[in-house]
PQR file of N, CA, C, O and H, with PARSE charges and radii, in Angstrom:
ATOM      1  N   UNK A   1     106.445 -61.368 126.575 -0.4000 1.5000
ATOM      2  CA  UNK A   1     107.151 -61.642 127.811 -0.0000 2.0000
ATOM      3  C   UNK A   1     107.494 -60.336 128.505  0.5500 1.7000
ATOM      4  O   UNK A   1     107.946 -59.385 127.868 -0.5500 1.4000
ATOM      5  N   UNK A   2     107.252 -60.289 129.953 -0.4000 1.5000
ATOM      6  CA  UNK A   2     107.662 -58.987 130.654 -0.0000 2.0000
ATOM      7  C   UNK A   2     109.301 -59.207 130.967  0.5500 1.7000
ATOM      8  O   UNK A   2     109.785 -60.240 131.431 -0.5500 1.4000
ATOM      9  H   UNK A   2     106.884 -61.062 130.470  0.4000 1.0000
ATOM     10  N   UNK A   3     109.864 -58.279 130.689 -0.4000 1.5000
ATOM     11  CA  UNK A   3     111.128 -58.203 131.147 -0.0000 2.0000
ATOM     12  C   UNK A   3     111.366 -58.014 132.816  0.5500 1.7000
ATOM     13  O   UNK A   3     110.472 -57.258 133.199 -0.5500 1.4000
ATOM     14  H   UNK A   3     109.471 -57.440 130.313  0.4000 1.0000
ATOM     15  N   UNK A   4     111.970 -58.293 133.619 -0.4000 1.5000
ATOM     16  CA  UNK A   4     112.016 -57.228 134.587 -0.0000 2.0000
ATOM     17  C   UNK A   4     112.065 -56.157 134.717  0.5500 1.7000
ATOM     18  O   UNK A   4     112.248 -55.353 133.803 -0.5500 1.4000
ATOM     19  H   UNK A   4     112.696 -58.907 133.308  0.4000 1.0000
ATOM     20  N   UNK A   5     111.875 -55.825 136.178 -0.4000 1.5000
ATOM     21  CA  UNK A   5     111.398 -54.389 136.481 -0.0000 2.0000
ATOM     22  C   UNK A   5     110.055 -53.492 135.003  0.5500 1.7000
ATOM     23  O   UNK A   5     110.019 -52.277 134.807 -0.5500 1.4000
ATOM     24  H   UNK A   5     111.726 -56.478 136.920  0.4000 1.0000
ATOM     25  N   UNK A   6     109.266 -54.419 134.323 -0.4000 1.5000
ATOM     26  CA  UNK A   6     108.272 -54.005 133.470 -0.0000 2.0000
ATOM     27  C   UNK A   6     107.140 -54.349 134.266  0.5500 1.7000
ATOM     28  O   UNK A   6     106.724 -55.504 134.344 -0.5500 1.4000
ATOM     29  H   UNK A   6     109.295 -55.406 134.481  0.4000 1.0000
ATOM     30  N   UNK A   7     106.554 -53.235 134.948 -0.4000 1.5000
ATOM     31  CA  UNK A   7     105.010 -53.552 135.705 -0.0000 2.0000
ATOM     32  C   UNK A   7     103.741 -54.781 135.000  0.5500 1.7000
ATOM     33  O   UNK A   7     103.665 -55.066 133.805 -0.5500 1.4000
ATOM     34  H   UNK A   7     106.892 -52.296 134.885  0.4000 1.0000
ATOM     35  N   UNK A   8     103.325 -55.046 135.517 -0.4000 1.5000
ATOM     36  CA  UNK A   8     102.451 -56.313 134.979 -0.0000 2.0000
ATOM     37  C   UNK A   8     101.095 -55.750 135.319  0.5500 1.7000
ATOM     38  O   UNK A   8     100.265 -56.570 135.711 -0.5500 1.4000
ATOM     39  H   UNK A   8     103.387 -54.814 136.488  0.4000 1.0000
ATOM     40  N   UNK A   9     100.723 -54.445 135.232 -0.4000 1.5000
ATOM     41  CA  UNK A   9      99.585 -54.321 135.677 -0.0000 2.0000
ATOM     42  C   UNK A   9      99.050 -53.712 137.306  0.5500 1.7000
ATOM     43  O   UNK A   9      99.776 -53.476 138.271 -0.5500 1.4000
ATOM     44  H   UNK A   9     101.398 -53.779 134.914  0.4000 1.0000
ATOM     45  N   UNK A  10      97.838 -53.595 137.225 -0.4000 1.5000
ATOM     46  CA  UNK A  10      96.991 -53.514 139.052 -0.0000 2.0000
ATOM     47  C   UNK A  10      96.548 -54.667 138.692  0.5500 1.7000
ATOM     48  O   UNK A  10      96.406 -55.316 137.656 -0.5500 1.4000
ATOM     49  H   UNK A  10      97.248 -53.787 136.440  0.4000 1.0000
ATOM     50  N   UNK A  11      96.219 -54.847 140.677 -0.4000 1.5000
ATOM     51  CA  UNK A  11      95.866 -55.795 140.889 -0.0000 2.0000
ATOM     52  C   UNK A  11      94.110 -56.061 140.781  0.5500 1.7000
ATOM     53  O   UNK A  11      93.788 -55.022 141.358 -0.5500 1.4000
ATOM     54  H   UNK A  11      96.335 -54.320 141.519  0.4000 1.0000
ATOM     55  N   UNK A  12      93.051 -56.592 140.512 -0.4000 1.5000
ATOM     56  CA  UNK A  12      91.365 -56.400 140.107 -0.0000 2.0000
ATOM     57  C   UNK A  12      90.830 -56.128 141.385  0.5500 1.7000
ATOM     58  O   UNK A  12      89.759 -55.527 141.474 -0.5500 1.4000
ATOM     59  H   UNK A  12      93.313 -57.435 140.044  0.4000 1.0000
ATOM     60  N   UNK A  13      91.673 -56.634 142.743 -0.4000 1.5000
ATOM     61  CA  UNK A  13      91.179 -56.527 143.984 -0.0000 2.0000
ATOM     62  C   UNK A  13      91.379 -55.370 144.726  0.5500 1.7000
ATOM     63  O   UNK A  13      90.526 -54.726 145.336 -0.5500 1.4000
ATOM     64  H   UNK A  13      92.543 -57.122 142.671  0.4000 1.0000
ATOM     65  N   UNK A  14      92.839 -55.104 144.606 -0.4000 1.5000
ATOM     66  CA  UNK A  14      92.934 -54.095 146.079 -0.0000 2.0000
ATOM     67  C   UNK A  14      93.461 -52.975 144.712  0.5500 1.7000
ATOM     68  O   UNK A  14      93.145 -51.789 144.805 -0.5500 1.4000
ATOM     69  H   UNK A  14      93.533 -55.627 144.111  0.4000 1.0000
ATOM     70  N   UNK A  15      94.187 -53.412 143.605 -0.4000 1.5000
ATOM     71  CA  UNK A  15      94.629 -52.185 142.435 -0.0000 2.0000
ATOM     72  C   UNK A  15      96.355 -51.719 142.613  0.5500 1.7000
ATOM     73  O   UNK A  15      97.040 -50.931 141.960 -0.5500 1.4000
ATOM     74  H   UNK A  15      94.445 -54.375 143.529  0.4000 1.0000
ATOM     75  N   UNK A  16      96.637 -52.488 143.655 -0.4000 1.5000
ATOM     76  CA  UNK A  16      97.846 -52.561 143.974 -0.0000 2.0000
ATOM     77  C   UNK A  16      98.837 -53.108 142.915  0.5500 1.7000
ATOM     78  O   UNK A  16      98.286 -54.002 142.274 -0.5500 1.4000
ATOM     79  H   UNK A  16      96.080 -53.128 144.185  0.4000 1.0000
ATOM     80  N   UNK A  17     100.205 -52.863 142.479 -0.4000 1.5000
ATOM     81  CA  UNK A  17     101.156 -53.532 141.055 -0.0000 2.0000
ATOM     82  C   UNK A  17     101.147 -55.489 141.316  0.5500 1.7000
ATOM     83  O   UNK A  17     101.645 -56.144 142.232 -0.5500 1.4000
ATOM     84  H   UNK A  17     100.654 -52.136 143.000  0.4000 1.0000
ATOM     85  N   UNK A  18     100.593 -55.812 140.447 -0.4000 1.5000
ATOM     86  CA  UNK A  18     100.744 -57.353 140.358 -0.0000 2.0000
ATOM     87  C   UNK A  18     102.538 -57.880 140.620  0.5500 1.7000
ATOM     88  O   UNK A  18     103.639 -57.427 140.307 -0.5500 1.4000
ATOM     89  H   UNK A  18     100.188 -55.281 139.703  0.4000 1.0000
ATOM     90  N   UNK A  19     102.098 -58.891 141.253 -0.4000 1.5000
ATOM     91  CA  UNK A  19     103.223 -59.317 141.622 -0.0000 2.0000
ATOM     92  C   UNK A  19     103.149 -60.806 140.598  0.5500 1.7000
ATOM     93  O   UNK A  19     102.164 -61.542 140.531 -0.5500 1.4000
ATOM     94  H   UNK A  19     101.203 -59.258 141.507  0.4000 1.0000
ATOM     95  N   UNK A  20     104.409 -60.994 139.881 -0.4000 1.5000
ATOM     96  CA  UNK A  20     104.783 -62.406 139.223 -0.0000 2.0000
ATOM     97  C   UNK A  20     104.266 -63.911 139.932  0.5500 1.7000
ATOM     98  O   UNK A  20     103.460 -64.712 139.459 -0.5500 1.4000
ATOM     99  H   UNK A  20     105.209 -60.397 139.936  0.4000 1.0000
ATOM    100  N   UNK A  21     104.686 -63.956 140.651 -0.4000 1.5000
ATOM    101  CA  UNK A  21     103.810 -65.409 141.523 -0.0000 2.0000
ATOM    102  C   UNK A  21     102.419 -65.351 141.596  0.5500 1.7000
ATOM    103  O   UNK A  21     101.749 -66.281 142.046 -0.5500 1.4000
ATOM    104  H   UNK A  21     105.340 -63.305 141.035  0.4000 1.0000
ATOM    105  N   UNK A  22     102.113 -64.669 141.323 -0.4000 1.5000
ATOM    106  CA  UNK A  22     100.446 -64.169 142.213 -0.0000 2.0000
ATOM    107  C   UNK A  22      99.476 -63.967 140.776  0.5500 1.7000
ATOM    108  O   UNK A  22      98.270 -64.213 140.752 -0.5500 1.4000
ATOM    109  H   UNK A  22     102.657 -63.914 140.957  0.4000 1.0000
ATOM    110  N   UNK A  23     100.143 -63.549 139.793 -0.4000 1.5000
ATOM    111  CA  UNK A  23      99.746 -63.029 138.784 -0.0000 2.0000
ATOM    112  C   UNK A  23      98.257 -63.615 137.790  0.5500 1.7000
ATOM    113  O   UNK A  23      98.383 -64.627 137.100 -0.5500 1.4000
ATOM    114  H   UNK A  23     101.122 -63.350 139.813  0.4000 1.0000
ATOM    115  N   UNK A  24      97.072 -62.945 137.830 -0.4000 1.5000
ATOM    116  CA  UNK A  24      96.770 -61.456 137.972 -0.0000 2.0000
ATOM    117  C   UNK A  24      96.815 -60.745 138.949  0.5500 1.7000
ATOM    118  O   UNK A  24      96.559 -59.541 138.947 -0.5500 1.4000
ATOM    119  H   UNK A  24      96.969 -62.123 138.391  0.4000 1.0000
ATOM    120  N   UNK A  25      97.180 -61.473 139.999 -0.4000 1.5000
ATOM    121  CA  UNK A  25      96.956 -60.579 141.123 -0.0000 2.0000
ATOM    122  C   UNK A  25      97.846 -60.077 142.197  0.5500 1.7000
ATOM    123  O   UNK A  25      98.787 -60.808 141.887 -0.5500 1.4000
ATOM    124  H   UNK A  25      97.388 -62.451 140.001  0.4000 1.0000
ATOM    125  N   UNK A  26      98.123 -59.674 142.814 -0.4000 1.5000
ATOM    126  CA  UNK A  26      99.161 -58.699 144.131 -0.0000 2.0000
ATOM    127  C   UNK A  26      99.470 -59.482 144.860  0.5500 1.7000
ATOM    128  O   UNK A  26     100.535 -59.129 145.367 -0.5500 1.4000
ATOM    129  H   UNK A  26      97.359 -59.079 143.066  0.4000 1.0000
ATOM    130  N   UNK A  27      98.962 -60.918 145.449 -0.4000 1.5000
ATOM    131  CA  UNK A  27      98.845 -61.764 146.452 -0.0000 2.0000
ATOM    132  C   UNK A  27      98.095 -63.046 146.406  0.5500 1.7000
ATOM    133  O   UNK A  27      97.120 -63.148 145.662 -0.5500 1.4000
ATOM    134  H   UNK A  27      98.097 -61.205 145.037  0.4000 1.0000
ATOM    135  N   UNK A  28      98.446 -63.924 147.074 -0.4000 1.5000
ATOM    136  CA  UNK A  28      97.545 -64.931 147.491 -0.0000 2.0000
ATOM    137  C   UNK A  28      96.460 -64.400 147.841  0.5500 1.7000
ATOM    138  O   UNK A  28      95.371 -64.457 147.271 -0.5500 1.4000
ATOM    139  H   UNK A  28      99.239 -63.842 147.679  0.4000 1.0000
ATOM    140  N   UNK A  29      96.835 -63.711 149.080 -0.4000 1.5000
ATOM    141  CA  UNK A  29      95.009 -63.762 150.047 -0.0000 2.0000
ATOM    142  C   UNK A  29      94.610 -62.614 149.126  0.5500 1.7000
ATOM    143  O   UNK A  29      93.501 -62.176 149.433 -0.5500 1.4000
ATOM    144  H   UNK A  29      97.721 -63.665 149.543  0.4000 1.0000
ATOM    145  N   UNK A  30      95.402 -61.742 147.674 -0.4000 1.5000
ATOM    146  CA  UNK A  30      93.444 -61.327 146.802 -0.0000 2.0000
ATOM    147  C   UNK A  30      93.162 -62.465 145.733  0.5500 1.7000
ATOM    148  O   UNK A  30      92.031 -62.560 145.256 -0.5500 1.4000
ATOM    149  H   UNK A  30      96.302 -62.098 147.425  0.4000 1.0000
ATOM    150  N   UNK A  31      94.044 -63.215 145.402 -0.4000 1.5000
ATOM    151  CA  UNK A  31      93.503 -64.276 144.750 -0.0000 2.0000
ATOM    152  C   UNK A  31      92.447 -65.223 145.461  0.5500 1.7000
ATOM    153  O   UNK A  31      91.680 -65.998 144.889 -0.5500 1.4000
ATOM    154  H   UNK A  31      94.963 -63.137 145.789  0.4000 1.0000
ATOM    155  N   UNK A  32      92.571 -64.993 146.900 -0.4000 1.5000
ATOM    156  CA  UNK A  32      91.500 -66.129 147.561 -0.0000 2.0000
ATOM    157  C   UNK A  32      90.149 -65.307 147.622  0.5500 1.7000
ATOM    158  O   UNK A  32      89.055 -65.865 147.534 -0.5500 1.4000
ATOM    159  H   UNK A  32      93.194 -64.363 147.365  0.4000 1.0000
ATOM    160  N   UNK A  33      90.273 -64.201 147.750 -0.4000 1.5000
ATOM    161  CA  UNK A  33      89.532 -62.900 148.035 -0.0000 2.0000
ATOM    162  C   UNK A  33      88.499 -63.433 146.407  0.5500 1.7000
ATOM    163  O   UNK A  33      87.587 -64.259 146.367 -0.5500 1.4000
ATOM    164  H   UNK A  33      91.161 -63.748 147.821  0.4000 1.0000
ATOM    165  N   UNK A  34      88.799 -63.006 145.807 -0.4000 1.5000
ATOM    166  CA  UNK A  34      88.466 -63.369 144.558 -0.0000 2.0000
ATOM    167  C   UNK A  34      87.925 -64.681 144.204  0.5500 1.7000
ATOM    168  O   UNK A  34      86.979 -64.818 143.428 -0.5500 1.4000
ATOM    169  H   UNK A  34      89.539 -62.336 145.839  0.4000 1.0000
ATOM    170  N   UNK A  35      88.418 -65.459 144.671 -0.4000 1.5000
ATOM    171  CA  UNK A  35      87.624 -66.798 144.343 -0.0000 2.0000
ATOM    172  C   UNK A  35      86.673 -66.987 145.386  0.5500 1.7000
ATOM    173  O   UNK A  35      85.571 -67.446 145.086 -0.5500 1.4000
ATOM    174  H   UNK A  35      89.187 -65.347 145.301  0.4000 1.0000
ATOM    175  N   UNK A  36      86.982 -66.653 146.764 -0.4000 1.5000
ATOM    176  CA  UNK A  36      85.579 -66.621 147.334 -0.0000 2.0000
ATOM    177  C   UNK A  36      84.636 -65.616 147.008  0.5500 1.7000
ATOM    178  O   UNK A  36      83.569 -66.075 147.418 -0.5500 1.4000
ATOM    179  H   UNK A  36      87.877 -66.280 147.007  0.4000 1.0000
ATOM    180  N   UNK A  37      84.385 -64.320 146.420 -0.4000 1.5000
ATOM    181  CA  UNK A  37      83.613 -63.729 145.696 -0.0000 2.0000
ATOM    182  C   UNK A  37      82.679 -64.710 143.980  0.5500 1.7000
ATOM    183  O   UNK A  37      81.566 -64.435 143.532 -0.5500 1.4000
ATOM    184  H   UNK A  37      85.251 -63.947 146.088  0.4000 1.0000
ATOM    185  N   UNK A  38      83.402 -65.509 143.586 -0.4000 1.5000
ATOM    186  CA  UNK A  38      82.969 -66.389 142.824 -0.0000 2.0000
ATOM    187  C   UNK A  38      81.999 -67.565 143.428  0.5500 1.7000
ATOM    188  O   UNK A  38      81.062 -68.107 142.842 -0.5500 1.4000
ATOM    189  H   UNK A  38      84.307 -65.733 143.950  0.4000 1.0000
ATOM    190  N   UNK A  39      82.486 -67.819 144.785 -0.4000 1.5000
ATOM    191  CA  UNK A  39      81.879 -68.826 145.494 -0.0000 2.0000
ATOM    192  C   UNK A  39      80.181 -68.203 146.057  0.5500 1.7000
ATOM    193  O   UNK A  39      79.103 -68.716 145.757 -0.5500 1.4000
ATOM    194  H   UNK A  39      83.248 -67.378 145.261  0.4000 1.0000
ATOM    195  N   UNK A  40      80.336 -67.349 146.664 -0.4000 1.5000
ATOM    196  CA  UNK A  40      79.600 -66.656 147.257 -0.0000 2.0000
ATOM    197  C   UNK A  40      78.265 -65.676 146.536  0.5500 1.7000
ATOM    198  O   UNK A  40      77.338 -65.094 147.101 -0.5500 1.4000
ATOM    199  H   UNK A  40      81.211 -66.932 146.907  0.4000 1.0000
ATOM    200  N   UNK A  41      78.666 -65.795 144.866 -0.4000 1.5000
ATOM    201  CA  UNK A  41      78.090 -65.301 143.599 -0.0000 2.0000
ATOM    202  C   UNK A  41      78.117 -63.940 143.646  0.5500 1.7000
ATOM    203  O   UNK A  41      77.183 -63.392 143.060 -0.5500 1.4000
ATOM    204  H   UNK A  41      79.419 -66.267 144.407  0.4000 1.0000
ATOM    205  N   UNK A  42      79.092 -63.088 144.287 -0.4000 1.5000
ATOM    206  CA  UNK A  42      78.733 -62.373 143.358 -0.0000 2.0000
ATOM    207  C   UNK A  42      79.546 -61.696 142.447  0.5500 1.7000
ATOM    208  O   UNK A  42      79.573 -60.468 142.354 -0.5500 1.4000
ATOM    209  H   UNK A  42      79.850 -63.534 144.762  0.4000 1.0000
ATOM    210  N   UNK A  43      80.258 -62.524 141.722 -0.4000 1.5000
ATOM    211  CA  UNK A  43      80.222 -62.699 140.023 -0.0000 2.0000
ATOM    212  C   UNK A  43      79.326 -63.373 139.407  0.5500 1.7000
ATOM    213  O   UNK A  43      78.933 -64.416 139.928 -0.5500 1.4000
ATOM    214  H   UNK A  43      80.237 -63.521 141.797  0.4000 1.0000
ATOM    215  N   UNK A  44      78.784 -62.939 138.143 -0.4000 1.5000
ATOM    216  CA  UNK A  44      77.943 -63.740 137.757 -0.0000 2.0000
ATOM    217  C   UNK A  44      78.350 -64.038 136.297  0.5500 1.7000
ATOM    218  O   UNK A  44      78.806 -63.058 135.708 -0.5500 1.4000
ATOM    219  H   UNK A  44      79.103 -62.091 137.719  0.4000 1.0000
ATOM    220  N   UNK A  45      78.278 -65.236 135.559 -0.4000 1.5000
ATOM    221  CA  UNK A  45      78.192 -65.024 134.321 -0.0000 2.0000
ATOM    222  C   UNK A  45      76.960 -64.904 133.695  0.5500 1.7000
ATOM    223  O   UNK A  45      76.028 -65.625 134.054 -0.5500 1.4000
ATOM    224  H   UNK A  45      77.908 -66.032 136.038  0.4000 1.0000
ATOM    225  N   UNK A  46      76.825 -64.046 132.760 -0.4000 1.5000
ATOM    226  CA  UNK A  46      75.435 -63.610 132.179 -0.0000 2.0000
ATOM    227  C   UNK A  46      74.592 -65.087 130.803  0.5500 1.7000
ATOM    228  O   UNK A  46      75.407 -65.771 130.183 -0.5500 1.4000
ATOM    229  H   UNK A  46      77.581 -63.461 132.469  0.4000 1.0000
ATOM    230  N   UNK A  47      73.858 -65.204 130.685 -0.4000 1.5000
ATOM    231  CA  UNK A  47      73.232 -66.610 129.930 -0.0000 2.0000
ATOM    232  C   UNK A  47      71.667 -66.114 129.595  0.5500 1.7000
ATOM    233  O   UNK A  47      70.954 -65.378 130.277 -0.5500 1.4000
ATOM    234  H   UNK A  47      73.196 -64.648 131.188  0.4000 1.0000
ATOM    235  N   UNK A  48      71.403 -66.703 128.438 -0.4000 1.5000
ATOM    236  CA  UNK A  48      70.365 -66.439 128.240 -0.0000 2.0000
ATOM    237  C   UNK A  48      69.182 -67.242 128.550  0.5500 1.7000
ATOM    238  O   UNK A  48      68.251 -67.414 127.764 -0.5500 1.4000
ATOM    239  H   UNK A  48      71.983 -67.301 127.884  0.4000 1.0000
ATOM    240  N   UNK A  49      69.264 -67.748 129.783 -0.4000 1.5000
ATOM    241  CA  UNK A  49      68.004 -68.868 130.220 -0.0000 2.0000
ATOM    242  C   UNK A  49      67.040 -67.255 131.361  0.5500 1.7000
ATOM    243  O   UNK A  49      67.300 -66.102 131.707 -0.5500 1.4000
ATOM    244  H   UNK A  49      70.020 -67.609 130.422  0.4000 1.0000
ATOM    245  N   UNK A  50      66.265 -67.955 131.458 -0.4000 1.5000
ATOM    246  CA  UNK A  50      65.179 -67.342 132.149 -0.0000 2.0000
ATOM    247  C   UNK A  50      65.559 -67.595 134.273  0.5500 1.7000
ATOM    248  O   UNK A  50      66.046 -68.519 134.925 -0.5500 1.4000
ATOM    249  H   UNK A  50      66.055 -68.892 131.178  0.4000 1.0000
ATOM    250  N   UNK A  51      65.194 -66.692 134.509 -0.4000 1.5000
ATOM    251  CA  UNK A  51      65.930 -66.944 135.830 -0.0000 2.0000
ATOM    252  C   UNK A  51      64.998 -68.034 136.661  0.5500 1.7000
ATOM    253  O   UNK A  51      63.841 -67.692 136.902 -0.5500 1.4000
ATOM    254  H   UNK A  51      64.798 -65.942 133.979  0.4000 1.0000
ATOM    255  N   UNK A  52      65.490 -69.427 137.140 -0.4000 1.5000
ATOM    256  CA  UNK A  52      65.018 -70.332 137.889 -0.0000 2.0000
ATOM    257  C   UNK A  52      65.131 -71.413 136.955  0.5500 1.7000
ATOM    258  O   UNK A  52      64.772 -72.495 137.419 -0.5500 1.4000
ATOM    259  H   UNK A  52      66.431 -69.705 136.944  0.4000 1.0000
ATOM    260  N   UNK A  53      65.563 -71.422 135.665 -0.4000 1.5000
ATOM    261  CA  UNK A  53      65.747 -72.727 135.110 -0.0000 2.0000
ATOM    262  C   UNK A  53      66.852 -73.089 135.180  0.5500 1.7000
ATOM    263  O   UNK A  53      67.710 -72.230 135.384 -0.5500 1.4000
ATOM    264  H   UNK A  53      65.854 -70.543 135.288  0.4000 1.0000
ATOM    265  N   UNK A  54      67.282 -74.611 135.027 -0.4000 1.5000
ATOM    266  CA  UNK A  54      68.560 -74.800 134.725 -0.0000 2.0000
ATOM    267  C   UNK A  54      68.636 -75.592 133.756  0.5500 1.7000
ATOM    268  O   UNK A  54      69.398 -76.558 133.729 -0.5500 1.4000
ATOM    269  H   UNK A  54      66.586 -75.309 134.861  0.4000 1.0000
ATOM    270  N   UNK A  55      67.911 -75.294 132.920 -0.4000 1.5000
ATOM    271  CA  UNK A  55      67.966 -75.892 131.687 -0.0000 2.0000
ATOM    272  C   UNK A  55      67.791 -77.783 131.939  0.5500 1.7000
ATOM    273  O   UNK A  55      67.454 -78.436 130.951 -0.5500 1.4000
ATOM    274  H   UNK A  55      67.292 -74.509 132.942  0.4000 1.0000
ATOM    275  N   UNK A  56      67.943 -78.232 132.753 -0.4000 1.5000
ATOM    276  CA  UNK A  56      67.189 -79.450 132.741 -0.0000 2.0000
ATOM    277  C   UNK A  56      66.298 -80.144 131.964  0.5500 1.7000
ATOM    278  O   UNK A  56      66.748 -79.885 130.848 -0.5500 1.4000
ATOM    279  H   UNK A  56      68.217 -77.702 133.556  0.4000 1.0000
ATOM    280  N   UNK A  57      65.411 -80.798 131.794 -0.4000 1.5000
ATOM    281  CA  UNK A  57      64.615 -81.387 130.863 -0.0000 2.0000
ATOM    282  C   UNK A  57      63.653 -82.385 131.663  0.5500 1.7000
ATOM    283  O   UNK A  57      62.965 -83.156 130.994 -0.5500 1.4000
ATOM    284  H   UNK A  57      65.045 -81.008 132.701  0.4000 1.0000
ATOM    285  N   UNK A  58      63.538 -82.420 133.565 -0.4000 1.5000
ATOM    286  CA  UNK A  58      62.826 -83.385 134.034 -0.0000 2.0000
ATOM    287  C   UNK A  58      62.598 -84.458 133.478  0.5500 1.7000
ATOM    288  O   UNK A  58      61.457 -84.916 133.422 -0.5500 1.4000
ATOM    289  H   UNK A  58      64.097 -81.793 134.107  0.4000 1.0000
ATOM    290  N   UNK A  59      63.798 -85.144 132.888 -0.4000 1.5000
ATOM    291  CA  UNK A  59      64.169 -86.642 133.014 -0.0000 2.0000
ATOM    292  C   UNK A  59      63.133 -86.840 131.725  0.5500 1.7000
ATOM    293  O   UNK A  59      62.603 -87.914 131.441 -0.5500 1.4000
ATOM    294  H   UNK A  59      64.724 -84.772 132.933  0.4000 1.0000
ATOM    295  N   UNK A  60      62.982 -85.809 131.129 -0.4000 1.5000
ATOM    296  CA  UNK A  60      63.090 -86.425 129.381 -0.0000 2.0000
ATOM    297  C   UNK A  60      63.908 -86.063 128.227  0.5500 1.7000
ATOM    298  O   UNK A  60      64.257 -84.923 127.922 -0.5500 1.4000
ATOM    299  H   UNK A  60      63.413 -84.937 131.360  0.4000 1.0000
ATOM    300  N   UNK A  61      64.147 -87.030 127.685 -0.4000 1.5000
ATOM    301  CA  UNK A  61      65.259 -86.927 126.742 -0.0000 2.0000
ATOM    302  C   UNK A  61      64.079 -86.578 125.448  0.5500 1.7000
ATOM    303  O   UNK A  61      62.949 -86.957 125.138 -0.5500 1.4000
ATOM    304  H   UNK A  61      63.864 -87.956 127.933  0.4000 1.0000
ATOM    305  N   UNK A  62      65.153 -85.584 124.919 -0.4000 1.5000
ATOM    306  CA  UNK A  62      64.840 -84.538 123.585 -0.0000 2.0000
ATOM    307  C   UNK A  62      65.097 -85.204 122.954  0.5500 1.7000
ATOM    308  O   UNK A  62      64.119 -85.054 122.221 -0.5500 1.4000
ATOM    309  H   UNK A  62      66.070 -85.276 125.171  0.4000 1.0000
ATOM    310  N   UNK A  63      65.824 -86.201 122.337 -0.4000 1.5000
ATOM    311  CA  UNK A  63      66.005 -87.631 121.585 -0.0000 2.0000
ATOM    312  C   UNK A  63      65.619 -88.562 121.281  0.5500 1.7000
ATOM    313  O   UNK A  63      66.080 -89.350 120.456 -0.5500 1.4000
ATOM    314  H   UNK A  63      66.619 -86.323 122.932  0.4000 1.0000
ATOM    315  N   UNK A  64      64.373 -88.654 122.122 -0.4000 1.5000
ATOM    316  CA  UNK A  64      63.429 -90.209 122.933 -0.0000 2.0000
ATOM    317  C   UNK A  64      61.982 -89.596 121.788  0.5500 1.7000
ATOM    318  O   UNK A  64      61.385 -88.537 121.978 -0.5500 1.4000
ATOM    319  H   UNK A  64      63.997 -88.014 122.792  0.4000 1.0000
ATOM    320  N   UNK A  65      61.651 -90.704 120.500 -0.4000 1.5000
ATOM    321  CA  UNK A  65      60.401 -90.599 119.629 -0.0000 2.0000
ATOM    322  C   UNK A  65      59.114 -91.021 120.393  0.5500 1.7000
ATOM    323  O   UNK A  65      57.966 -91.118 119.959 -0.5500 1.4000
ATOM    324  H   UNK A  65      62.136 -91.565 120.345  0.4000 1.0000
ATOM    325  N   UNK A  66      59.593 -91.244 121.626 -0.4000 1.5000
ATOM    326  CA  UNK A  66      58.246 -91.779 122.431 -0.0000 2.0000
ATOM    327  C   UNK A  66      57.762 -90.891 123.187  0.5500 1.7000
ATOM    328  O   UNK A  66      56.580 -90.898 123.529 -0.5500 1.4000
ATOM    329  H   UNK A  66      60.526 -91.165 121.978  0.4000 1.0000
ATOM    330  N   UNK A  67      58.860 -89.744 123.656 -0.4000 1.5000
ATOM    331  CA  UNK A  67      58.422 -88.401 124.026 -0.0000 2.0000
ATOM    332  C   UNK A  67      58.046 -88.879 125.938  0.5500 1.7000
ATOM    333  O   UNK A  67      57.626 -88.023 126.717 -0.5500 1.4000
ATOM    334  H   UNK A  67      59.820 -89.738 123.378  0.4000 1.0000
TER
END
């Protein structure tokens, strides 16, 4: 638990001291900042598929002995 007046950190966006309401972050608008960077991709999470699959199966089941 932070006590008061114990800094909570920068903020990931602007690096500014996190503010308690907002927390990880300094503000609303870098928390929105941030999630529209998620929207927009570019965060990515990393996966080990090949780029253009999505792992799909074109409507056959890996389960199905009839194949």
């Amino acid at each position: 638990m932070n006590t008061p007046g114990t800094p909570l950190g920068k903020c990931p966006i602007c690096r500014r001291p996190v503010e308690t309401d907002s927390k990880p972050f300094c503000s609303p608008r870098c928390a929105e900042i941030d999630l529209g960077r998620w929207f927009n991709g570019a965060y990515v999470v990393p996966t080990h598929e090949a780029p253009g699959t999505d792992g799909a199966t074109d409507g056959v089941d890996p389960d199905d002995a009839n194949g």
